[in-house]
PDB file of N, CA, C and O in Angstrom:
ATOM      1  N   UNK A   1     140.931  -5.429 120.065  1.00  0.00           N
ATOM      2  CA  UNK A   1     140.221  -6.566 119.512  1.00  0.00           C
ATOM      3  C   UNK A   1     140.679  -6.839 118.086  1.00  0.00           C
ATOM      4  O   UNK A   1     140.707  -7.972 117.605  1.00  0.00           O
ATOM      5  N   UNK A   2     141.144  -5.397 117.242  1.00  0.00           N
ATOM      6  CA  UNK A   2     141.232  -6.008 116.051  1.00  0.00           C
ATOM      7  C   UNK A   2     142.973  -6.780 115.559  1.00  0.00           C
ATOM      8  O   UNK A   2     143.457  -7.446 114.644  1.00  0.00           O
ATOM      9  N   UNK A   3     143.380  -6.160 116.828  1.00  0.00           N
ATOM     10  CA  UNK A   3     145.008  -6.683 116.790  1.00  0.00           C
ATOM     11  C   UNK A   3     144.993  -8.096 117.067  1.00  0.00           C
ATOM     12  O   UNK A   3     145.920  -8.762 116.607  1.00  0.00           O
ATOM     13  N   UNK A   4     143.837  -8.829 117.940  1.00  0.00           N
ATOM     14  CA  UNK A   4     144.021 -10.407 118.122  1.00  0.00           C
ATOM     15  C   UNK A   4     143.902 -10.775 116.788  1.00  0.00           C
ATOM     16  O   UNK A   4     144.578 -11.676 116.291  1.00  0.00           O
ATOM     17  N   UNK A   5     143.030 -10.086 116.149  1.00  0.00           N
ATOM     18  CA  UNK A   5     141.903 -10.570 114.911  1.00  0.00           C
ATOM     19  C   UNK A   5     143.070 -10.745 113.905  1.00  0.00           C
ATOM     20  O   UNK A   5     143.448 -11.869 113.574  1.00  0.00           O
ATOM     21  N   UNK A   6     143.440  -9.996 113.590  1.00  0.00           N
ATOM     22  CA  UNK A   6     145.174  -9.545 113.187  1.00  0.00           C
ATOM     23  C   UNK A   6     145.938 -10.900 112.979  1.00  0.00           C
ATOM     24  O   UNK A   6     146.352 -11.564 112.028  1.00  0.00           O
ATOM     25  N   UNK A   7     145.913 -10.989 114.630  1.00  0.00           N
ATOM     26  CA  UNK A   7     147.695 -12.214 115.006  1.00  0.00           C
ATOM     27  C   UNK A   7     146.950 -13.634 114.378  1.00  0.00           C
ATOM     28  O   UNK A   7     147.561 -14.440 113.676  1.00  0.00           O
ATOM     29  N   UNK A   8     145.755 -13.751 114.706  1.00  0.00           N
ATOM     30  CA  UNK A   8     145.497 -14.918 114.420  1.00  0.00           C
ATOM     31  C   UNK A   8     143.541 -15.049 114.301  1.00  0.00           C
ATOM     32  O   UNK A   8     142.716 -15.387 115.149  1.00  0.00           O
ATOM     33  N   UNK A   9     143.379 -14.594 112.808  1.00  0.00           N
ATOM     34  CA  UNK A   9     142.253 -14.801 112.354  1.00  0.00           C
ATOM     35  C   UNK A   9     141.556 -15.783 112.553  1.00  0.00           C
ATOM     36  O   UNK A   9     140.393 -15.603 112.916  1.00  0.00           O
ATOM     37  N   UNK A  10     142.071 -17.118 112.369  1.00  0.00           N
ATOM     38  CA  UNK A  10     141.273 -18.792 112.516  1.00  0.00           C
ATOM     39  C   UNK A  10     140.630 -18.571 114.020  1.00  0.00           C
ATOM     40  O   UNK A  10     139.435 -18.805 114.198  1.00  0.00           O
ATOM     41  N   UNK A  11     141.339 -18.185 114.922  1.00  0.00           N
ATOM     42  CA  UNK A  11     140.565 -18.263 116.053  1.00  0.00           C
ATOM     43  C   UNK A  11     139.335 -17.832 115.916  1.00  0.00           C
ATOM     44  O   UNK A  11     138.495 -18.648 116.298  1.00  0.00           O
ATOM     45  N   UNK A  12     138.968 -16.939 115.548  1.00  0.00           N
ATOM     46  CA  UNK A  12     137.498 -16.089 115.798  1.00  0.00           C
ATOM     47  C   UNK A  12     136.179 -16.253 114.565  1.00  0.00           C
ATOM     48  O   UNK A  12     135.942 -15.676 113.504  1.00  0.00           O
ATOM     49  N   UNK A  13     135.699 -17.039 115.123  1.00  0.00           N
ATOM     50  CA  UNK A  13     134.642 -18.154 113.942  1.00  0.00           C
ATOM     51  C   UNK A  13     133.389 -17.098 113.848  1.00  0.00           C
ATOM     52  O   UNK A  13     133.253 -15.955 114.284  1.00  0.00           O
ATOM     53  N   UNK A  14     132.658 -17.838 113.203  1.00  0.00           N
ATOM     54  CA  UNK A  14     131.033 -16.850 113.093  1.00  0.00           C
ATOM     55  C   UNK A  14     129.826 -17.422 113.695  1.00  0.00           C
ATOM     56  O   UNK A  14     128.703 -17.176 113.256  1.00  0.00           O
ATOM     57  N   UNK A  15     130.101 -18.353 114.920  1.00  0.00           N
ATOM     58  CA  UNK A  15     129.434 -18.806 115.623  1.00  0.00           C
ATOM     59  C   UNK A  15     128.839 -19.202 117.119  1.00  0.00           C
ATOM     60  O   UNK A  15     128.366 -20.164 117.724  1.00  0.00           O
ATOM     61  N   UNK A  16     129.141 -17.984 117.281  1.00  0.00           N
ATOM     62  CA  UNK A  16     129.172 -17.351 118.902  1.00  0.00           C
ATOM     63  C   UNK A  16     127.657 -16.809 119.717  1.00  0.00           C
ATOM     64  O   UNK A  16     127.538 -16.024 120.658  1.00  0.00           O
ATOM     65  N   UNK A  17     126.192 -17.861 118.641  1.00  0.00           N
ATOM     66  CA  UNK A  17     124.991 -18.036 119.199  1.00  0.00           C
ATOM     67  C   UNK A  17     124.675 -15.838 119.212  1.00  0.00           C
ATOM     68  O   UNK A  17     123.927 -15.369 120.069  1.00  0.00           O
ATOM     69  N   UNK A  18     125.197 -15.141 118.435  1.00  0.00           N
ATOM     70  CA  UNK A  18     124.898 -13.982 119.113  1.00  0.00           C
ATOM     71  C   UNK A  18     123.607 -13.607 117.314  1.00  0.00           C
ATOM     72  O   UNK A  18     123.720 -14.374 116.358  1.00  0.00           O
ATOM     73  N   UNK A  19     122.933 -12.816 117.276  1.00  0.00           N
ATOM     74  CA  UNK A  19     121.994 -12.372 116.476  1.00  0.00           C
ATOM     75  C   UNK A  19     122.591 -12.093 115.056  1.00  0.00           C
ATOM     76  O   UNK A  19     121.612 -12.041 114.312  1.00  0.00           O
ATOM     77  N   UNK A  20     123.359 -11.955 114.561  1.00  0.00           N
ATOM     78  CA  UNK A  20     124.063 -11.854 113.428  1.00  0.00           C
ATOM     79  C   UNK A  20     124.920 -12.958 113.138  1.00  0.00           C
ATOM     80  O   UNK A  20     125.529 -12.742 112.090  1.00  0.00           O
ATOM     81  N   UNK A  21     125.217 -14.096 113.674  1.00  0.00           N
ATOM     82  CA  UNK A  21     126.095 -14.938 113.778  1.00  0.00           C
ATOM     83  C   UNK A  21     125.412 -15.792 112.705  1.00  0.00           C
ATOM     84  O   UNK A  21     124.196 -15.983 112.711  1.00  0.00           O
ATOM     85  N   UNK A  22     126.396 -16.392 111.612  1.00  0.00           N
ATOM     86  CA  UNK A  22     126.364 -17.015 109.987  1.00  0.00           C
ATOM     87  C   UNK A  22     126.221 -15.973 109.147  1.00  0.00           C
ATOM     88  O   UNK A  22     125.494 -16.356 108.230  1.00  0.00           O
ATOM     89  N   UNK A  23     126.493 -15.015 109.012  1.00  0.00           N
ATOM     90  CA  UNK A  23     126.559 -14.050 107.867  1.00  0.00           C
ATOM     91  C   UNK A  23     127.940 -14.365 107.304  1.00  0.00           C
ATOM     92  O   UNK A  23     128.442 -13.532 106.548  1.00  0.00           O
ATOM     93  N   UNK A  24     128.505 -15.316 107.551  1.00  0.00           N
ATOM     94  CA  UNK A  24     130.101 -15.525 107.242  1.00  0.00           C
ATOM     95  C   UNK A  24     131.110 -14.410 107.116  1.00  0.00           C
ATOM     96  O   UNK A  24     132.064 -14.373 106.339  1.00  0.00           O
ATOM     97  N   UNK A  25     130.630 -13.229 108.283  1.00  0.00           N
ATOM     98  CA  UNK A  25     131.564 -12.537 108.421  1.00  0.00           C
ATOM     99  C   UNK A  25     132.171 -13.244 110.619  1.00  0.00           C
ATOM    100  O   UNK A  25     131.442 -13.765 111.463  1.00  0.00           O
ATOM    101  N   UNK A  26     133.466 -12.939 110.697  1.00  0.00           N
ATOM    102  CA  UNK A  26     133.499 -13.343 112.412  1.00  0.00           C
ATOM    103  C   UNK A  26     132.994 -12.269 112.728  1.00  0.00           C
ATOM    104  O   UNK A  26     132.903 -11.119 112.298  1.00  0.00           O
ATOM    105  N   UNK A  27     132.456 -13.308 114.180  1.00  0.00           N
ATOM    106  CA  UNK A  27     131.598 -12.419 115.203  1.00  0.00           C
ATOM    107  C   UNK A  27     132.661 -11.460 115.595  1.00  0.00           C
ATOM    108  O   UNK A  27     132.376 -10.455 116.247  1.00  0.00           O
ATOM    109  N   UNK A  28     133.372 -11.617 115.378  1.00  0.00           N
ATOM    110  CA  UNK A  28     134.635 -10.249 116.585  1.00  0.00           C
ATOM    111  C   UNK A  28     134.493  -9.359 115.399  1.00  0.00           C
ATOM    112  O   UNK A  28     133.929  -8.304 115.688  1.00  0.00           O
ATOM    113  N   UNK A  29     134.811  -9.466 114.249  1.00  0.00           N
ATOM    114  CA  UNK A  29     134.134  -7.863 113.166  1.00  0.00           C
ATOM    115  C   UNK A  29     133.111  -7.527 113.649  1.00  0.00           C
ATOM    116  O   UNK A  29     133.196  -6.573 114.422  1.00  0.00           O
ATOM    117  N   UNK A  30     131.993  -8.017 113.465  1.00  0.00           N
ATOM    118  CA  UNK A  30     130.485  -7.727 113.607  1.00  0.00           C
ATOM    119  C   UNK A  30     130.463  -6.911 115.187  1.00  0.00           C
ATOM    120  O   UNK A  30     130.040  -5.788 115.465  1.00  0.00           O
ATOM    121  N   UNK A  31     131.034  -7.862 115.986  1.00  0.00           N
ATOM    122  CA  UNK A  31     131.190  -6.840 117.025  1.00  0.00           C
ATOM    123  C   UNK A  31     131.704  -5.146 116.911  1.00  0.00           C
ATOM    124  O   UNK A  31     131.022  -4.142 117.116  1.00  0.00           O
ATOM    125  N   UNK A  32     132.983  -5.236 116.555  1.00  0.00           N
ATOM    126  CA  UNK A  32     133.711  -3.905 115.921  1.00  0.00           C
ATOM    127  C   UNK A  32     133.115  -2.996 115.209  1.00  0.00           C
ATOM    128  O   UNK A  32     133.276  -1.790 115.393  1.00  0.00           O
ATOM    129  N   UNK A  33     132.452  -3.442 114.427  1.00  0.00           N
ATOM    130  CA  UNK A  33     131.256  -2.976 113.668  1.00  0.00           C
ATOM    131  C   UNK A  33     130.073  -1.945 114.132  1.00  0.00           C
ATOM    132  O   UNK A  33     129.650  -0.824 113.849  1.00  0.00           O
ATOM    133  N   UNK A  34     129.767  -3.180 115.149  1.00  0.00           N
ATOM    134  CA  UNK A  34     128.662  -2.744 115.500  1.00  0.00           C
ATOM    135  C   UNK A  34     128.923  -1.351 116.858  1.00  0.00           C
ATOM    136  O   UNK A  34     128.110  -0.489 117.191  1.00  0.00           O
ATOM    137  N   UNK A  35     129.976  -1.523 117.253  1.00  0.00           N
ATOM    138  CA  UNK A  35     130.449  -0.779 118.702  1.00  0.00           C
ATOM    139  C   UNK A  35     131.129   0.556 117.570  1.00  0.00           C
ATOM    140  O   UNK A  35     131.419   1.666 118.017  1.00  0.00           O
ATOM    141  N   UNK A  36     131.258   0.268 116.424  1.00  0.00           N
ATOM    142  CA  UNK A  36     131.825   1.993 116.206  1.00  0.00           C
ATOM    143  C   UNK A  36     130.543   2.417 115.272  1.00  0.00           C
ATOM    144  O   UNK A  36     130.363   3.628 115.137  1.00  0.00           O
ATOM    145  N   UNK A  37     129.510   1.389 114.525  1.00  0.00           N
ATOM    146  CA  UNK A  37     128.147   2.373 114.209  1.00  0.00           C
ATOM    147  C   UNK A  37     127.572   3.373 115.282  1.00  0.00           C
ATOM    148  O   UNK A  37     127.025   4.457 115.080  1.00  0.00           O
ATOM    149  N   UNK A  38     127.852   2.689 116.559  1.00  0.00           N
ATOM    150  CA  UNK A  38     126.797   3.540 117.347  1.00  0.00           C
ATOM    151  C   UNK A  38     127.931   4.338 118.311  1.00  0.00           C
ATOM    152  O   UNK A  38     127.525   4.855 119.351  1.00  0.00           O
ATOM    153  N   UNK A  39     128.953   4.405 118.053  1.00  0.00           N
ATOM    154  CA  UNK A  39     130.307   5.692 118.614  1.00  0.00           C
ATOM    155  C   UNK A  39     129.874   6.810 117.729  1.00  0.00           C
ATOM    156  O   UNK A  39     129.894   7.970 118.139  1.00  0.00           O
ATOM    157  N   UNK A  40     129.388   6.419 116.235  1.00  0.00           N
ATOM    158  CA  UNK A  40     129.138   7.572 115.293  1.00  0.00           C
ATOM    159  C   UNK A  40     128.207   7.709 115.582  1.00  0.00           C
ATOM    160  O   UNK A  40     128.026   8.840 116.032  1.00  0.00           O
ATOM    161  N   UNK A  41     127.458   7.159 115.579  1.00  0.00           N
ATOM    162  CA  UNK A  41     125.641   7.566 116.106  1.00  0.00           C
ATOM    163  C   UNK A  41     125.959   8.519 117.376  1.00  0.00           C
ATOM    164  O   UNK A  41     124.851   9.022 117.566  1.00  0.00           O
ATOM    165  N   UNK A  42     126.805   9.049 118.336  1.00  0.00           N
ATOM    166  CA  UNK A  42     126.763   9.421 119.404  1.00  0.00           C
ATOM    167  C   UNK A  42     126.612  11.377 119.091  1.00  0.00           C
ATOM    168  O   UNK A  42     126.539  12.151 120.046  1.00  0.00           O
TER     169      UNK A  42
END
């Protein structure tokens, strides 16, 4: 995920209707984010 994020940043906006979405970070970080807080949480 973070290699698309990589090739071509513009694609991946911050407005993908999901619960964190407008923090003006992209939703595909926030995703990444959120999927390795709780890998460490494990």
């Amino acid at each position: 995920m973070l290699k698309a994020y990589k090739e071509n940043p513009l694609a991946w906006g911050d407005d993908y209707n999901l619960p964190y979405s407008g923090n003006s970070i992209p939703d595909l970080i926030d995703e990444v984010k959120w999927g390795m807080d709780y890998l460490l949480k494990l």
